[in-house]
C-alpha positions in Angstrom: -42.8 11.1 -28.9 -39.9 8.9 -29.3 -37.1 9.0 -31.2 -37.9 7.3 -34.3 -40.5 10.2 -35.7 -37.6 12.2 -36.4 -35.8 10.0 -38.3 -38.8 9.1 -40.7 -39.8 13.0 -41.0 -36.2 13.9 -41.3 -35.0 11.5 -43.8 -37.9 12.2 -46.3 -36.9 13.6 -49.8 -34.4 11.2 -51.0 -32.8 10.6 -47.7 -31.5 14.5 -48.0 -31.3 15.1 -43.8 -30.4 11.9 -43.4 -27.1 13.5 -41.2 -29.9 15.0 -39.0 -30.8 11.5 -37.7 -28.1 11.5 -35.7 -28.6 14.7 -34.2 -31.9 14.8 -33.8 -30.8 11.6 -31.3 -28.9 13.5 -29.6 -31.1 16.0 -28.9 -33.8 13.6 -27.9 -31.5 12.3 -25.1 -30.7 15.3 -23.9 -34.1 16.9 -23.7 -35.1 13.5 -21.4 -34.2 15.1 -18.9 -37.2 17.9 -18.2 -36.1 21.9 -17.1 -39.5 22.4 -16.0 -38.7 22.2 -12.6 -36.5 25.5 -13.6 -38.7 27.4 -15.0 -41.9 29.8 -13.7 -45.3 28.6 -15.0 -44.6 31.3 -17.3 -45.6 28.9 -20.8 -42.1 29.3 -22.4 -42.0 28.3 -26.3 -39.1 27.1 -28.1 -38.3 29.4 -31.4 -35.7 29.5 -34.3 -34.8 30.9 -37.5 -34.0 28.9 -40.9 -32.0 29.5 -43.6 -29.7 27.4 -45.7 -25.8 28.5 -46.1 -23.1 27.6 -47.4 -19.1 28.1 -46.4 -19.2 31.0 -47.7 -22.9 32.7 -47.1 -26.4 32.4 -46.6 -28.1 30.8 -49.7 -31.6 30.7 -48.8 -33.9 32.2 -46.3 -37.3 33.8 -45.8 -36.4 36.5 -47.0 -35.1 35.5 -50.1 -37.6 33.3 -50.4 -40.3 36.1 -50.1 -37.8 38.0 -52.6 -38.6 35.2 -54.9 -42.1 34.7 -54.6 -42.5 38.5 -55.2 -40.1 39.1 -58.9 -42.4 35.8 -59.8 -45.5 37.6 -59.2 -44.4 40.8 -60.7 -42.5 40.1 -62.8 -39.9 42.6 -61.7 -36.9 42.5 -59.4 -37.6 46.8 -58.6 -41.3 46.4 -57.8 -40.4 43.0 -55.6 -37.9 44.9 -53.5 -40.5 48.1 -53.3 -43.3 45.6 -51.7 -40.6 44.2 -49.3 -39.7 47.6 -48.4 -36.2 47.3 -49.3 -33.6 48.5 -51.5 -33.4 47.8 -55.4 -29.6 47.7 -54.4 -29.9 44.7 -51.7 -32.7 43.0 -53.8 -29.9 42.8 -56.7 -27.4 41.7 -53.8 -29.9 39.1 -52.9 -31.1 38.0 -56.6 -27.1 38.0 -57.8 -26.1 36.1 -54.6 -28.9 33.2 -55.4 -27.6 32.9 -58.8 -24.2 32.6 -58.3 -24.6 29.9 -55.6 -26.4 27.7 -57.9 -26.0 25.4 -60.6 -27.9 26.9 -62.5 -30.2 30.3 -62.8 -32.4 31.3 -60.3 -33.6 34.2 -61.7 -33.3 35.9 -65.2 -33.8 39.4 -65.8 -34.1 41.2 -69.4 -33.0 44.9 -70.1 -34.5 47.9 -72.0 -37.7 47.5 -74.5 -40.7 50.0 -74.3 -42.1 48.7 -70.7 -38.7 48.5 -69.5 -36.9 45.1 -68.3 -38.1 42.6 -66.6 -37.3 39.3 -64.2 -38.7 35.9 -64.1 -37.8 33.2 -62.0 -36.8 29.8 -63.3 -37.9 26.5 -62.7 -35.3 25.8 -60.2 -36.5 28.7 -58.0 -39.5 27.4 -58.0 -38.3 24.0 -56.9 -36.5 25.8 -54.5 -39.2 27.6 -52.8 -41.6 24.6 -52.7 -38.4 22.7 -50.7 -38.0 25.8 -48.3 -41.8 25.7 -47.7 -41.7 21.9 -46.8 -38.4 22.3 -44.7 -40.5 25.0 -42.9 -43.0 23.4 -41.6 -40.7 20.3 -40.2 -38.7 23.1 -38.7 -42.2 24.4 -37.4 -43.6 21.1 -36.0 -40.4 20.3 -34.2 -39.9 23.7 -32.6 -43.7 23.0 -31.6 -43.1 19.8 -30.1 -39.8 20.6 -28.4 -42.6 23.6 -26.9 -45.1 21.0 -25.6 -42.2 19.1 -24.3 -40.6 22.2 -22.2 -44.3 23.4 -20.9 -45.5 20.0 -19.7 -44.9 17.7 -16.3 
């Protein structure tokens, strides 16, 4: 592999990771250099988390992705955070950080009628949620080549 598939999968999209160029360069160079001869035939993989954040806090993840996925299909932010097994409390944490890190509405909710209220994700969310997907599996394939590199000669 050389260094040059990274910079065309990694500056896809508009050029958005096209600061990830550089490090992805640098971890190239450095990973030249094989550990194998440090490590027990023991078929080590290479793994990582993913989530977006700013300054301030984490903006997007799996689990607020799955958060998202789940009010869309429901239709409700209660039921989502029942199926995820967690708190209506830190589903609302979740929903209201999402919102308020964004330009514009992630999710909207309605209040009160004879069924109850309601959520619905936006547009946006969905837009978000299809880019988390695609930044997943680049996340996926590298971790899966930095693997192949680590387990062989």
């Amino acid at each position: 592999m050389n260094e040059y598939f990274f910079k065309e999968i990694f500056s896809s999209a508009d050029n958005q990771y096209f600061w990830m160029e550089n490090i992805f360069e640098i971890v190239l160079i450095c990973m030249e250099a094989s550990i194998k001869h440090l490590l027990k035939d023991l078929n080590f993989s290479v793994k990582g988390s993913l989530w977006i954040e700013s300054a301030e806090e984490r903006f997007l993840g799996p689990g607020r992705v799955e958060l998202l996925e789940y009010i869309d299909e429901m239709g409700s932010i209660n039921r989502a955070a029942k199926q995820m097994g967690m708190s209506y409390k830190k589903a609302w944490e979740m929903v209201n950080s999402l919102n308020a890190q964004s330009s514009r509405p992630l999710v909207l909710t309605q209040t009160g009628g004879e069924k109850g209220g309601g959520a619905v994700i936006t547009k946006e969310a969905r837009e978000l949620i299809a880019f988390y997907h695609r930044l997943r599996q680049r996340f996926q394939f590298f971790l899966e080549e930095e693997t192949k590199q680590l387990n062989t000669d």
